[in-house]
SEDRENTOR-842683 format. One record per residue (C-alpha): residue number from 0; z, x, y; chain. Coordinates in steps of 0.001 Angstrom, whole numbers. Example, Ala and Ser with C-alpha at 12.3 -4.5 7.8 and 13.67 -1.06 7.14 Angstrom:
% residues 2
R pos       z       x       y unit
R   0    7800   12300   -4500    A
R   1    7140   13670   -1060    A
//
This chain:
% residues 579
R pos       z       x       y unit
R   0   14389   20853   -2671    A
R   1   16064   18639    -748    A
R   2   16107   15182   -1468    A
R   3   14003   13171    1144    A
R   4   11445   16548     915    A
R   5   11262   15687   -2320    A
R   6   10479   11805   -1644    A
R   7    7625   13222     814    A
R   8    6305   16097   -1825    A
R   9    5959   13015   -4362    A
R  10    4057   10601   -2120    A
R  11    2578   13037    -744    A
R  12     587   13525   -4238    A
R  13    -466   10135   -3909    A
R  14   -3328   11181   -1884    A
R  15   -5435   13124   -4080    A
R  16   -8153   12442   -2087    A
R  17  -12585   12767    1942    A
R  18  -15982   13669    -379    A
R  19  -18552   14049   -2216    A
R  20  -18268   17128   -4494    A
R  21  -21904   17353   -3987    A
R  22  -23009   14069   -2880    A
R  23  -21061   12340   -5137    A
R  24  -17773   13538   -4875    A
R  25  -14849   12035   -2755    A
R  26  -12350   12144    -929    A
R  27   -9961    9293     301    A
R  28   -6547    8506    -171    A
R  29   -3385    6308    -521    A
R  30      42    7710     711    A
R  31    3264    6148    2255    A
R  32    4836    7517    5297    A
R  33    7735    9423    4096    A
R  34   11142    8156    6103    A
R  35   13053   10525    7983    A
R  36   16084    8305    8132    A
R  37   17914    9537    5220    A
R  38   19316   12951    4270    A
R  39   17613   15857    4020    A
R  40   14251   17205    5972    A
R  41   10818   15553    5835    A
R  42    8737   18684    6886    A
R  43    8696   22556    6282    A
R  44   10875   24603    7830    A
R  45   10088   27255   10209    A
R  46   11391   30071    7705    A
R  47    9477   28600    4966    A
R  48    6474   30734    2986    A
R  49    3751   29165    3993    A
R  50    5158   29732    7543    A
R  51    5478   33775    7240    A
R  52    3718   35758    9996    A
R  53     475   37047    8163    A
R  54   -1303   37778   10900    A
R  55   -5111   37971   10470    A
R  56   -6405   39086    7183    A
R  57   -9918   38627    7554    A
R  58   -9995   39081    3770    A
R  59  -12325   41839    3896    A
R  60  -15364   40352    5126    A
R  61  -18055   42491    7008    A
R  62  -18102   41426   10862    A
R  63  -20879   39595    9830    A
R  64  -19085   37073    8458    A
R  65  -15821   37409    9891    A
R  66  -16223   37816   13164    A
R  67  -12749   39085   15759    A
R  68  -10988   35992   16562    A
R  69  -10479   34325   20100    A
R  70   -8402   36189   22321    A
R  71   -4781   34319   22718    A
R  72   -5770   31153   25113    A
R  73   -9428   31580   24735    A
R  74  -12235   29601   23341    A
R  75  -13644   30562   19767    A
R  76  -16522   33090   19803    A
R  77  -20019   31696   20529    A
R  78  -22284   31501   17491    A
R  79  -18998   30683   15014    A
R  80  -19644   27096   15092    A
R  81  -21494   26921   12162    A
R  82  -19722   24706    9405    A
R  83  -20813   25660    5266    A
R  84  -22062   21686    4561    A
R  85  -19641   21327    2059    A
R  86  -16796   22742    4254    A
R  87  -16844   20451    6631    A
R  88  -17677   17404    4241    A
R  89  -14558   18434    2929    A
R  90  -12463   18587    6347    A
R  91  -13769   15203    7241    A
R  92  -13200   13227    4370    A
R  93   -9558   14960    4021    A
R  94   -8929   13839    7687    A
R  95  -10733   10189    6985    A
R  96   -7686   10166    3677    A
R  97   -4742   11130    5610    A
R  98   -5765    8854    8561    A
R  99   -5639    5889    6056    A
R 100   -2547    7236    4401    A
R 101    -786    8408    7564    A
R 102   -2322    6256   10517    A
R 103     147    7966   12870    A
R 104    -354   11403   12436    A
R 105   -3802   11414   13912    A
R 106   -4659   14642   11849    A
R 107   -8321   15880   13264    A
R 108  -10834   17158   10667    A
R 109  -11597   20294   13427    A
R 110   -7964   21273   13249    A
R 111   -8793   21321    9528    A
R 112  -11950   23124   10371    A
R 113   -9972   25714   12987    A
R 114   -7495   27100    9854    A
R 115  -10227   27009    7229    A
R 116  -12199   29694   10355    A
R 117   -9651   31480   10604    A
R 118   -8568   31771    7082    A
R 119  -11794   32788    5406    A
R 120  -14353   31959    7854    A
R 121  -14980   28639    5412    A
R 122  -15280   30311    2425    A
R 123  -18637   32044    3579    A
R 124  -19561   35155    1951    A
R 125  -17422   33735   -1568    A
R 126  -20347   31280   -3025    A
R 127  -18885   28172   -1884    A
R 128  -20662   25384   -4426    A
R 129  -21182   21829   -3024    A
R 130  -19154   20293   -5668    A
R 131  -16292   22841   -3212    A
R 132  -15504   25450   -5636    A
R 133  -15964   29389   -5094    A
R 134  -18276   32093   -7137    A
R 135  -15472   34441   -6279    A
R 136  -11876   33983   -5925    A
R 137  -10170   34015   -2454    A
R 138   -6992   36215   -2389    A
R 139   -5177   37287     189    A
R 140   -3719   40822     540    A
R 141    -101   41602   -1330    A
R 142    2612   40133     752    A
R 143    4502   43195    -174    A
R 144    6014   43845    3543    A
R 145    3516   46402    4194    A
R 146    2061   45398    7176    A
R 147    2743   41572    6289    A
R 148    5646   39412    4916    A
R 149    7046   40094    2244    A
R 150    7087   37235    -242    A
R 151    8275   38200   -4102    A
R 152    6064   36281   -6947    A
R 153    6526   32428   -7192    A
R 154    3488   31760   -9636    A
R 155    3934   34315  -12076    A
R 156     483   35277  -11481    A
R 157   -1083   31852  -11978    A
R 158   -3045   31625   -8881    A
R 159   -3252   34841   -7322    A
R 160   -3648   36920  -10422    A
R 161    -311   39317   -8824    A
R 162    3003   38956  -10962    A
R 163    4808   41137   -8508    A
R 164    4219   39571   -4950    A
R 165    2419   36667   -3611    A
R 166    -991   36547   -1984    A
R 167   -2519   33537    -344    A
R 168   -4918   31861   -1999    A
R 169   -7854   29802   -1375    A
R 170  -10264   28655    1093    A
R 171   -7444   27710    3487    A
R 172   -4915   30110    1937    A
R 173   -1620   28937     686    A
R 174    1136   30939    -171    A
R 175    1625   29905   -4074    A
R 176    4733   28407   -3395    A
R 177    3727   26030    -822    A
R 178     769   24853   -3226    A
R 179    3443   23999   -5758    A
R 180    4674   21006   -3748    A
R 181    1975   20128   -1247    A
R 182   -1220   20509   -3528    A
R 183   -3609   17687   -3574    A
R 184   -6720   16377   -5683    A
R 185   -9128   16305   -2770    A
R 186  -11860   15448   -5471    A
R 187  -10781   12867   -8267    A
R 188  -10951   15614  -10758    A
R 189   -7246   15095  -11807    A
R 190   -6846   19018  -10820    A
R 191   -4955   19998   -7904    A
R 192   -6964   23804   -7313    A
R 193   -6228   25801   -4124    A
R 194   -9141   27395   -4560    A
R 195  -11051   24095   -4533    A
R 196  -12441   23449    -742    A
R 197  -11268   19500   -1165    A
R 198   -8342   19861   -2600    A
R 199   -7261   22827    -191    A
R 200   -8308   20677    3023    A
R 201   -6528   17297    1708    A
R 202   -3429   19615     563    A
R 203   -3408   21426    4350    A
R 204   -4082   18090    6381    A
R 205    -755   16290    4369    A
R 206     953   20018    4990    A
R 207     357   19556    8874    A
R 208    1524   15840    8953    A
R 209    4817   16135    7251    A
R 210    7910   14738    8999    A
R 211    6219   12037   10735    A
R 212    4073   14585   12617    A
R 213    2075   12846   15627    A
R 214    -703   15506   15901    A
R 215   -1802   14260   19035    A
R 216    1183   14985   20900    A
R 217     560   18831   22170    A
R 218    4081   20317   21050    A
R 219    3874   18594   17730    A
R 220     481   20245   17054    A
R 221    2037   23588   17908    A
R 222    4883   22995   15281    A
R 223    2264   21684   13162    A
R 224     472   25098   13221    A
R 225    3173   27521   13546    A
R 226    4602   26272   10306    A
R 227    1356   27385    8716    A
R 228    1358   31110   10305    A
R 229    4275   31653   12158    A
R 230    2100   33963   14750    A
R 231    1078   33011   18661    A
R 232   -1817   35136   18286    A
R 233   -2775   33044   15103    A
R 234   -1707   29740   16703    A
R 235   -4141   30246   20016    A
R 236   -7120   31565   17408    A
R 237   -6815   28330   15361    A
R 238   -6625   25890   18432    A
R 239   -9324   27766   19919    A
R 240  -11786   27064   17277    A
R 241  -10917   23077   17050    A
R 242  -11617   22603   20785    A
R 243  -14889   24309   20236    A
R 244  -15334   21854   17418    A
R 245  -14102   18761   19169    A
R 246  -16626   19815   21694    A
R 247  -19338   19392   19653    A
R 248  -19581   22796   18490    A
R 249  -19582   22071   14797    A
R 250  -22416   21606   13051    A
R 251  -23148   21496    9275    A
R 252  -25337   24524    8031    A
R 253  -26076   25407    4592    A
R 254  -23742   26378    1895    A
R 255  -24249   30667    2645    A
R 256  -24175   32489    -638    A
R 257  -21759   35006   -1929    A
R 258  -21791   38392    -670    A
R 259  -22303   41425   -2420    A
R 260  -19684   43178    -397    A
R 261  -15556   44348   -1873    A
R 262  -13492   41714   -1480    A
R 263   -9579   41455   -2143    A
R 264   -9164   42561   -6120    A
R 265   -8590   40074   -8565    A
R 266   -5725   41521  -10359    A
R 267   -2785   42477   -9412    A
R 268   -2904   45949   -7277    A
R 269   -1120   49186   -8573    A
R 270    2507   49617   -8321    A
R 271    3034   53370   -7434    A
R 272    5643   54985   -9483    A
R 273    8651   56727   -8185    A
R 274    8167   60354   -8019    A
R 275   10785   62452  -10488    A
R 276   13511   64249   -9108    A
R 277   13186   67514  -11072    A
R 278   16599   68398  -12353    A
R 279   18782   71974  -12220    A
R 280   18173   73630  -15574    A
R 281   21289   73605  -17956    A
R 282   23365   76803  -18755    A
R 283   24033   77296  -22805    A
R 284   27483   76901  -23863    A
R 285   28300   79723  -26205    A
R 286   29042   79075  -29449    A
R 287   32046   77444  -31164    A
R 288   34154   78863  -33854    A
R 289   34883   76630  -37115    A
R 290   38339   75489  -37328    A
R 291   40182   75524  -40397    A
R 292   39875   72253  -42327    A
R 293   42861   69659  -41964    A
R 294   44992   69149  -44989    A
R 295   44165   65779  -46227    A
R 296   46470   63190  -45457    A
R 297   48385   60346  -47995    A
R 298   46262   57160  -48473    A
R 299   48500   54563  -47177    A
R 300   49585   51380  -49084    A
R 301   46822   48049  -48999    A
R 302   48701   45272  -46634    A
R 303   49417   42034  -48268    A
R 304   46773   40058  -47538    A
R 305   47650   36974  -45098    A
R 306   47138   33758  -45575    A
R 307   43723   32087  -44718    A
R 308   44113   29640  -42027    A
R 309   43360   26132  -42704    A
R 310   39684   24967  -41314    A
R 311   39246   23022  -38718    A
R 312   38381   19991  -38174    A
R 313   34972   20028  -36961    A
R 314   34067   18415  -33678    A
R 315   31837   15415  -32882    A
R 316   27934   16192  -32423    A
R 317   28029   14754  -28495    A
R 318   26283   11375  -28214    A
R 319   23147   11887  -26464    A
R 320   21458    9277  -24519    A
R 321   17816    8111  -25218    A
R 322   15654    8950  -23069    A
R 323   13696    5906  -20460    A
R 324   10311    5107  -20860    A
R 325    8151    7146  -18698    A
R 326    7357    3874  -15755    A
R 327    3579    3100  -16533    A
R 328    1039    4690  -14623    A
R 329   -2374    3707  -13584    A
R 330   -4459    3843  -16288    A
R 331   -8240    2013  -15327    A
R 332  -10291    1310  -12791    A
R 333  -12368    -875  -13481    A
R 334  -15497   -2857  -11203    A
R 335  -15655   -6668  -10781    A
R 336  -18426   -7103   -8074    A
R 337  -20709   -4844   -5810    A
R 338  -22854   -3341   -8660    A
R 339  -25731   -3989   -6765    A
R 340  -25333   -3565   -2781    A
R 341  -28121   -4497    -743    A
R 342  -28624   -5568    3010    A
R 343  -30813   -5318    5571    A
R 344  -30030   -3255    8917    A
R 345  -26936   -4747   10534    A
R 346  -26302   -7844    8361    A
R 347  -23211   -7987    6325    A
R 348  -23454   -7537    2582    A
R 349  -23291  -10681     553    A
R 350  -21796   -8917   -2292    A
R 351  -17970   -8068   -1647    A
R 352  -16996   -4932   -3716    A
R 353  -14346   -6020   -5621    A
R 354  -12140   -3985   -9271    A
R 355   -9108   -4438  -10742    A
R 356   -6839   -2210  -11594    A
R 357   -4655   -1720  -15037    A
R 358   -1635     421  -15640    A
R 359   -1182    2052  -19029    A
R 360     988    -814  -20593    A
R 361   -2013   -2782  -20466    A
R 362    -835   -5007  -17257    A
R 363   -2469   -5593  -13689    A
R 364   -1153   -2835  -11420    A
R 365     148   -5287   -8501    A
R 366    1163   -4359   -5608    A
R 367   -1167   -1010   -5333    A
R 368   -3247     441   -2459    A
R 369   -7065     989   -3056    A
R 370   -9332    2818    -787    A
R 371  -12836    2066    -330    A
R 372  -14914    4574    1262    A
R 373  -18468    4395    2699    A
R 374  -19155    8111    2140    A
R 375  -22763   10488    2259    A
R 376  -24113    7400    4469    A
R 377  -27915    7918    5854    A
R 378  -27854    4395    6986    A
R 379  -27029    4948   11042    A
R 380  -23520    3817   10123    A
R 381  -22646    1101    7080    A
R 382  -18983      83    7303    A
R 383  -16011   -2125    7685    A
R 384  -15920   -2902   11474    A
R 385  -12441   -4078   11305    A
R 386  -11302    -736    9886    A
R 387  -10136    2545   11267    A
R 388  -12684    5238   10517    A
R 389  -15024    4304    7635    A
R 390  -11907    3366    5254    A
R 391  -10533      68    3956    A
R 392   -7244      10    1864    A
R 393   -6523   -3256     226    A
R 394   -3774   -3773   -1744    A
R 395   -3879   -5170   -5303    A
R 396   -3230   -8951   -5684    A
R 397    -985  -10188   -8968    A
R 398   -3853  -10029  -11360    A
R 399   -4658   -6087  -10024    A
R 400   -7814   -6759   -8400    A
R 401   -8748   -5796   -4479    A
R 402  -11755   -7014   -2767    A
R 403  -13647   -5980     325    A
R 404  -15305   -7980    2560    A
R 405  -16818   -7609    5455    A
R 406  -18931   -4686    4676    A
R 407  -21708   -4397    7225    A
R 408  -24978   -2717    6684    A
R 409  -25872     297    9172    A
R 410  -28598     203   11749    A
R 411  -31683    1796    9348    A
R 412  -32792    2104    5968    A
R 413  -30946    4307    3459    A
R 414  -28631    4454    1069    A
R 415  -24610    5375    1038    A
R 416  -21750    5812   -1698    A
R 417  -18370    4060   -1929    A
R 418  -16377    5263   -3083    A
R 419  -13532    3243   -4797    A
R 420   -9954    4991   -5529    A
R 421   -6344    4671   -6161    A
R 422   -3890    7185   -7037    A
R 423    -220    7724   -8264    A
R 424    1541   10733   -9241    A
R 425    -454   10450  -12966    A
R 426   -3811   11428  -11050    A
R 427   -6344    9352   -9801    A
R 428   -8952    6846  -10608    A
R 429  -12213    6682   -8765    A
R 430  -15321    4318   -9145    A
R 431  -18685    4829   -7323    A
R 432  -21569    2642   -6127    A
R 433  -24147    3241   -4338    A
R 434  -25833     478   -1546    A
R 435  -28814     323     -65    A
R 436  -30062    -878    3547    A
R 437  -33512   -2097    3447    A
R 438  -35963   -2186    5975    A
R 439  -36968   -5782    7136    A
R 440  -39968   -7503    5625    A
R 441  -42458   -7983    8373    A
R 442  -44927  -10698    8561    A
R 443  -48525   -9854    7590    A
R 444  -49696  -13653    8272    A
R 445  -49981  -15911    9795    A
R 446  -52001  -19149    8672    A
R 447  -52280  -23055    8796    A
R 448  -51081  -24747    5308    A
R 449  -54046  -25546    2693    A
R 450  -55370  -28560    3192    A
R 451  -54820  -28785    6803    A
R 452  -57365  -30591    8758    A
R 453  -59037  -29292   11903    A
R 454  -57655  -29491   15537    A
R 455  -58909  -32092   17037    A
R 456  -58062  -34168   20230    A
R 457  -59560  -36394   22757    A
R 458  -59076  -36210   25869    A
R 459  -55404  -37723   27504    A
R 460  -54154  -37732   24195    A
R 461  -51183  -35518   22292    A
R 462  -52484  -33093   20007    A
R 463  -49153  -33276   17027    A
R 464  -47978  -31782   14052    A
R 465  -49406  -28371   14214    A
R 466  -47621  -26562   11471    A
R 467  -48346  -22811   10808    A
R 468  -46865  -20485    7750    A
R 469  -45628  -17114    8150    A
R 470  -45564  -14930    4704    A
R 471  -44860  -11742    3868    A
R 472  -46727   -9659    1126    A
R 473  -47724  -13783    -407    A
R 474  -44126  -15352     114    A
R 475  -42909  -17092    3391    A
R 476  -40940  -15446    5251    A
R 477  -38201  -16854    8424    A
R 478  -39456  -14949   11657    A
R 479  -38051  -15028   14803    A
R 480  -39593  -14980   18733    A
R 481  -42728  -16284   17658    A
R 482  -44599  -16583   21348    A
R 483  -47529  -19586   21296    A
R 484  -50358  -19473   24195    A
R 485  -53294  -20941   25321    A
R 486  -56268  -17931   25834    A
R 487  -59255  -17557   26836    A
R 488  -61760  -14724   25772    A
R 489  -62496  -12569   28897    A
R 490  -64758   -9449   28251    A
R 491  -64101  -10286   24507    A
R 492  -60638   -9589   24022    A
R 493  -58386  -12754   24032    A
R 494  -56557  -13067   26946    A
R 495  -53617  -15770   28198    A
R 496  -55006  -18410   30369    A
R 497  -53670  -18926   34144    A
R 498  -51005  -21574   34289    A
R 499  -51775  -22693   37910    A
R 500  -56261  -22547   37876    A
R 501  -56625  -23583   33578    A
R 502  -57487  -27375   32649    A
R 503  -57098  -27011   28784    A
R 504  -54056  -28182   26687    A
R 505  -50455  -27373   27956    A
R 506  -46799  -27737   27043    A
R 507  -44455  -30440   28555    A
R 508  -41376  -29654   29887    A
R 509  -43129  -27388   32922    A
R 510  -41535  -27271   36009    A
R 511  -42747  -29662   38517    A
R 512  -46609  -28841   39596    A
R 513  -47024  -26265   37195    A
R 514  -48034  -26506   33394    A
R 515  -46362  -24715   30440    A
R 516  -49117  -22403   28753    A
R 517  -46928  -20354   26791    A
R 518  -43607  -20773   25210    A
R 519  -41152  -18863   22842    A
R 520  -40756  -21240   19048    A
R 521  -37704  -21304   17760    A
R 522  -36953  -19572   14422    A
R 523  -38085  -20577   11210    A
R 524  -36095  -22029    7839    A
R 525  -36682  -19406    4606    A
R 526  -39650  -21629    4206    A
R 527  -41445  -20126    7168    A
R 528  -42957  -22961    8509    A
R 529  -43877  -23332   11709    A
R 530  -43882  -26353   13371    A
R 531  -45098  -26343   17135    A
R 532  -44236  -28624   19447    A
R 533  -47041  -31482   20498    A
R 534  -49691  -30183   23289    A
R 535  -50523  -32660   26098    A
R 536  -54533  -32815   27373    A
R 537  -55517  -33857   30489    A
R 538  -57727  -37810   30752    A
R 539  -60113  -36237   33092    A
R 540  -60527  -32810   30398    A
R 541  -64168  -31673   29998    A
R 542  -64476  -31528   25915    A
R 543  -65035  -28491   24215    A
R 544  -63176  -25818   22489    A
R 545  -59958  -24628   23596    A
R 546  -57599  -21871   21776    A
R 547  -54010  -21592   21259    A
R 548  -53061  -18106   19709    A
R 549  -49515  -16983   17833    A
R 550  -48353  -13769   18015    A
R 551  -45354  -12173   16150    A
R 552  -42783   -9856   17480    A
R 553  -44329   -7153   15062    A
R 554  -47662   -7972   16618    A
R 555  -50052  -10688   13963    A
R 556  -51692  -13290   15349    A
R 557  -53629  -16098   14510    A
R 558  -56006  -18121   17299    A
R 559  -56250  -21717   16328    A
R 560  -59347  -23283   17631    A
R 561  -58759  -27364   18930    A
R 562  -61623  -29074   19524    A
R 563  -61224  -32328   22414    A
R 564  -63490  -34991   22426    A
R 565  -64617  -37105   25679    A
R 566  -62376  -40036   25290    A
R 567  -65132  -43101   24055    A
R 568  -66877  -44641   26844    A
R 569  -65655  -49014   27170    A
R 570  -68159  -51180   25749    A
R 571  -70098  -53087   28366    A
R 572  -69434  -57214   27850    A
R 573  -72224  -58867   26739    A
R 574  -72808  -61433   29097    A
R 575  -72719  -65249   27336    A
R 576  -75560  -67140   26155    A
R 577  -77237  -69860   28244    A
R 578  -77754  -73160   26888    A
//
């Protein structure tokens, strides 16, 4: 391997990443873009295994399941767009890992999606589980030349159960070889399984980015693909089914089970003998005469023995270095803050999700990249608005911790996983917490203090300090757009009173000639308290009993009743005393 390939291979297995092995397993990941500056070659090369021509294998399945693929240049086949749930969980959170890890490949999950349809239709038929293993393994046929490459054994039988040739393997089928160095954890389970639907889609998506791919630039994509099958026909089938997808053609359906139909055997298939050449029968030889014995001959005379040659001198043992310390890996993950993650729709999260992280020597891994993943999200959308995607990687501070702020709740109640992880060549450590969006509480009240005295006015004076309280289930509660009016009952339903014909309390602040019978309060403190502005009354108002009601943008009221009062009539002088 050459030596910057290797560089690549071994960041590359940084990433063990995007999701939920059922619900709860992840994907994400932490990579460094590999340099193509020095020596050596950053990507596959076109005459590389994984990039043999093996055309379409189908893999057996009925046409049921493995429908003919798109003609070259043509769109996928209608009624293909179908994703197994856990399939495409697993494209997307690959694609969400290398797009954190690799910002400028711009790997899309349905590119993912287009090889894992072509490859083995997404696992279908095979028992694909949610946690993204198989009931049945996925084997290719024998790359024995017959009718595709030819690619001798590389595994010794490990993966694809064949000691004499190679088969792909897996949901996305890799050639053994090609697993060796570009394998991924797509699921924290410190195992790097082609057979796994995770690990496949986070091993194919850093496959397709190597060298400093930039997947959105058209020829790059080709290369991209042609590396994988080295086949037009296979190239135009794969490209076919992501445009379908980008289109909106993918949708998640349900895990199908496994099939009761012959797939690819597990073992490794018979190795014909070579026929025998039958060979010419063999003509007797006719028998030989005895000879007459040889006289015997004279024993000759012992040698004189030689003398032994001196020993020598036996050579230094060579001085063998001691081996280095293996450089500590990560050892523990371990969670500071965000146990408890709870927000209402759209706020941001006062807890900030915060771990540190320990190498095995027992010190703070500095320096290190941690992902944090809002993952299996039923909340309209919680995440970091300042991040790409629904990823945040924060790097470790001296002491090995990494916060995250900014988390913002989605637009609905729910719940979602985040998924904490860093990784090194060691494996990978992963932490989970779950958050939850709450609805917001509503007011179910709305009432004057205890203790408060009636409404009460006389006429041409201020009616002041009209305080109300807004609670929720018994506890105040700040509300917002609270609307206060004067009504009138009409027909007996409450009903707002006309600004330019009514004579009963107003507002100041109207516009010239006209009175304000209605206005917007501001919002409350935590407290709840209302406190209304004063209400003006007229000198010449006719007393009686006029109504101000408050209504709630979630619809409670409360009519307060204000009683004015003729204002008292001026006592009449009583006229002086005569002497």
């Amino acid at each position: 391997m050459k030596p910057l390939h290797r560089h690549l291979v071994n960041t590359s297995r940084k990433v063990l990443c995007t999701a939920a092995l059922a619900a709860s397993l992840t994907t994400a990941a932490v990579v460094t873009s590999p340099t193509t500056a020095d020596a050596g070659e950053s990507e596959p090369t076109p005459d590389s295994p994984q990039a043999a021509d093996r055309g379409d294998a189908r893999l057996d399945l009925p046409d049921l399941v493995a429908d003919p693929p798109a003609a070259p240049g043509a769109a996928a086949p209608e009624g293909a767009s179908g994703i197994p749930g856990t399939a495409l969980d697993a494209y997307q959170r690959a694609a969400s890992s290398v797009a954190a890890a690799l910002p400028n490949c711009k790997l899309p999950w349905e590119l993912l999606a287009g090889i894992g349809r072509v490859e083995s239709v997404h696992a279908s038929g095979y028992g694909l589980k949610a946690d993204g293993s198989t009931e049945k393994p996925i084997r290719g046929p024998r790359l024995d030349g017959n009718g595709f490459a030819e690619i001798r054994d590389t595994d010794r039988g490990e993966w694809d159960a064949d000691t004499a040739y190679d088969r792909a393997i897996g949901p996305l089928q890799f050639i053994p070889s090609t697993w060796q160095t570009w394998g991924a954890d797509g699921n924290g389970d410190g195992k790097r399984d082609p057979n796994n639907m995770y690990d496949a889609a986070l091993g194919a998506g850093l496959y397709l980015c190597a060298g400093d791919r930039d997947l959105s630039n058209a020829a790059k994509l080709d290369q991209a693909v042609l590396s994988y099958n080295r086949s037009r026909e296979y190239v135009n089938t794969v490209l076919g089914y992501m445009r379908q997808y980008q289109a909106g053609g993918g949708t998640a359906v349900p895990n199908p089970p496994a099939g009761t139909y012959p797939t690819q055997p597990p073992g490794s298939l018979p190795t014909p003998r070579p026929p025998v050449t039958p060979q010419a029968p063999v003509t007797p030889t006719p028998p030989v005469r005895p000879t007459t014995p040889a006289k015997p001959t004279t024993p000759t005379k012992p040698t004189t023995p030689t003398t032994p040659a001196k020993p020598t001198t036996p050579t230094k043992p060579p001085v063998t270095q001691p081996e280095k310390p293996a450089a500590p890996h990560l050892s523990e993950l371990t969670l500071l803050g965000g146990a408890g993650l709870t927000a209402e729709p759209g706020a941001a999260f006062a807890e900030v999700p915060k771990v540190k992280l320990v190498l095995s020597d027992g010190k703070p891994a500095a320096g290190r990249d941690v992902v944090f993943t809002v993952e299996s999200d039923t909340t309209g959308g919680t995440a970091f608005p300042k991040a790409p995607g629904n990823s945040l990687v924060v790097r470790t501070d001296a002491q090995g911790t990494a916060s995250a702020p900014g988390l913002t709740a989605g637009t609905k109640p729910g719940i979602f996983t985040l998924r904490v992880a860093a990784y090194d060549k060691a494996g990978s450590l992963t932490v989970n917490l779950t958050g939850t969006v709450t609805a917001k509480p509503v007011v179910d009240l709305l009432a004057r203090p205890k203790g408060a005295e009636p409404l009460t006015a006389v006429a041409g004076a201020r009616i002041e300090g009209i305080e109300v309280l807004a609670t929720a289930k018994g506890k105040p509660l700040a509300v917002t757009g609270v609307l206060a009016e004067v009504v009138e009952k009409k027909n007996g339903a409450w009903v707002p009173v006309d600004p330019a014909t009514a004579k009963g309390p107003y507002f100041a602040g109207a516009a010239e000639g006209k009175k304000a019978t209605s206005l917007e309060l501001p919002a409350t403190g935590a407290d709840g308290r209302i406190a209304l502005p004063a209400l003006h009354t007229a000198a010449d108002l006719a007393p009686g009993t006029y109504h101000l009601r408050l209504t709630t943008p979630d619809g409670v009221t409360l009519v307060l009743n204000i009683a004015v009062t003729a204002p008292a009539a001026p006592a009449t002088p009583t006229p002086p005393k005569t002497a």
